[in-house]
N, C-alpha and C positions, 0 to 999 in steps of 0.2 A: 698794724698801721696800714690803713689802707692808701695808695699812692694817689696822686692828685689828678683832678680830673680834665682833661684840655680838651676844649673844642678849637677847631682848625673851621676858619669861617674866609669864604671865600667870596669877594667881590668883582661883582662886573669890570669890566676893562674901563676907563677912564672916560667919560661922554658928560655933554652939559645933561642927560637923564640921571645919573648919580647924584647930581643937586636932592632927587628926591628922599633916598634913604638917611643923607645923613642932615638936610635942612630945614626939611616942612615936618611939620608938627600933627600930631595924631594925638589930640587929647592931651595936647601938649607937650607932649615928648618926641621925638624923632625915633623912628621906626629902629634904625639901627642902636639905640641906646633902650628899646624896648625888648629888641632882640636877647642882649646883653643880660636884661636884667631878668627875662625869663631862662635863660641860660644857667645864670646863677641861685634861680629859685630851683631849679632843677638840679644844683648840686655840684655844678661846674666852677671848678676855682682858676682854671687860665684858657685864658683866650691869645688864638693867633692867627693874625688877620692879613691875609693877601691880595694883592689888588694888581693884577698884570698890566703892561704897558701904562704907568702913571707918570704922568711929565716930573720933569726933574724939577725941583726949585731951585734959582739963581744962587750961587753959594758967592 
């Protein structure tokens, strides 16, 4: 059994420029869910995803 394979994806620090990767469309998908799914054509079954200094949401 061969063990599972994880990529470790690392994001920019928080700015109105991140609107781009996860909002605007590329052939209609958004860059970072293109990312994802060429990750997963590659044979990657988990993904973990870090994003330094991102504002807290109001609890």
């Amino acid at each position: 059994v061969t063990p599972p394979k994880t990529a470790i994806i690392r994001v920019a620090p928080y700015s109105k420029s991140i609107q781009f990767l996860f909002q605007s469309k590329i052939a209609g998908i958004s860059p970072f869910k293109r990312l994802i799914f060429s990750l997963q054509r590659a044979g990657i079954d988990n993904f973990i995803v870090f994003q330094k200094n991102t504002p807290r949401a109001n609890q």
